[in-house]
N, C-alpha and C positions, 0 to 999 in steps of 0.2 A: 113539666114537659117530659118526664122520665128521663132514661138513658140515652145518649145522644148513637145513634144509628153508627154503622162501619162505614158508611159511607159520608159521616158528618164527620168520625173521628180522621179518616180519609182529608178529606177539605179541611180541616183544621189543621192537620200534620202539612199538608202542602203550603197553607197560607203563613204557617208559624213562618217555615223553613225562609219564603220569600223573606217577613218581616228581619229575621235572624239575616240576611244577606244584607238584607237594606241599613239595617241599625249597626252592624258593626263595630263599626268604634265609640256608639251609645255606653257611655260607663256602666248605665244603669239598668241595660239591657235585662233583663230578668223573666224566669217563668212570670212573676205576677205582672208585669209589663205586656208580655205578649199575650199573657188571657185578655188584660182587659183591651188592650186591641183589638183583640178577637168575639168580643164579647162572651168570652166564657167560662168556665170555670178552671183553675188551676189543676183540680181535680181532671179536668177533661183533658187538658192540653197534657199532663201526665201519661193519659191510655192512650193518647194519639199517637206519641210518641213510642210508649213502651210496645204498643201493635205491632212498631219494626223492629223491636227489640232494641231500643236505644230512651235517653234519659235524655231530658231537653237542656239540662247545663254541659253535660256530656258532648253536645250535637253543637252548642254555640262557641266551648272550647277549642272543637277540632275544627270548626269553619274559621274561628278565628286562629289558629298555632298553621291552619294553610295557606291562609293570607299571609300572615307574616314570613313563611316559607317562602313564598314569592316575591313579598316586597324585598326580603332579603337580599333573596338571591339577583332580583334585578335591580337592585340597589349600586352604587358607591360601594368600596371596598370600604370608606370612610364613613361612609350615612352612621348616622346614631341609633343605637338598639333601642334604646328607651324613645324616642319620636316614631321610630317603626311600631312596637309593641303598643304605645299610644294609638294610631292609627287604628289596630288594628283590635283597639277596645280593652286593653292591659293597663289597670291604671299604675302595678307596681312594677317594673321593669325586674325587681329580683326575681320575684315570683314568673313572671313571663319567662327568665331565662332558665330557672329550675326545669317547669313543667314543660320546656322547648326542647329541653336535652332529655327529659324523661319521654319522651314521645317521637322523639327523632333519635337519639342517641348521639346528637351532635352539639355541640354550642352554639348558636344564633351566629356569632362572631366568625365562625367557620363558615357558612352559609353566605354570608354578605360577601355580594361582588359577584359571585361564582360563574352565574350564567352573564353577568357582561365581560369576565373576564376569559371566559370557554369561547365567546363571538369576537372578542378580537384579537384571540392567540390563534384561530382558526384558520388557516392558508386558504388564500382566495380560489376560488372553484374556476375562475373566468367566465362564468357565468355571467356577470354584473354587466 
């Protein structure tokens, strides 16, 4: 079939990124996973990718390090990093907290609670 068209690697790049949302906390989540989802080649699902100038483990780390951002932050002060990091497809919680501070420049631990505790230090508006 030759080279697959800009506009296939296009549609591939869109339909990965859905799959990459949906599978999330899939351990096994992997470029070879999403080709063959996609029926394509690893090879493909790599240009699709790199078209926007990004790498596909690259794209499913930082989809997954901003969910955890969010469970965090509207988490429990007390919620567990390692059941969050789970969640959110981490199967090693060190490694989760290493590459969480290498990317946010914060610890996990600092994050949890944040925004439910910003909503009820907040003085009522009278609004309600």
């Amino acid at each position: 079939r030759g080279e697959p068209s800009a506009d296939d690697l296009r549609a591939y790049f869109v339909a990965a990124k859905r799959i990459i949302h949906q599978r999330l906390a899939d351990f096994n989540l992997s470029p070879k996973s999403i080709a063959d989802a996609l029926q394509c080649s690893r090879a493909t699902l790599y240009r699709a990718f790199r078209a926007h100038g990004l790498t596909v483990a690259a794209y499913i780390r930082e989809v997954r390090l901003q969910e955890a951002w969010r469970r965090l932050e509207e988490s429990s002060p007390h919620a567990s990093i390692a059941e969050i990091a789970a969640a959110c497809g981490f199967s090693d919680s060190v490694h989760f907290r290493r590459i969480f501070r290498e990317r946010f420049d914060i610890h996990p631990r600092d994050v949890r609670g944040t925004k439910r505790a910003m909503a009820t230090s907040l003085p009522s508006s009278g609004l309600n």
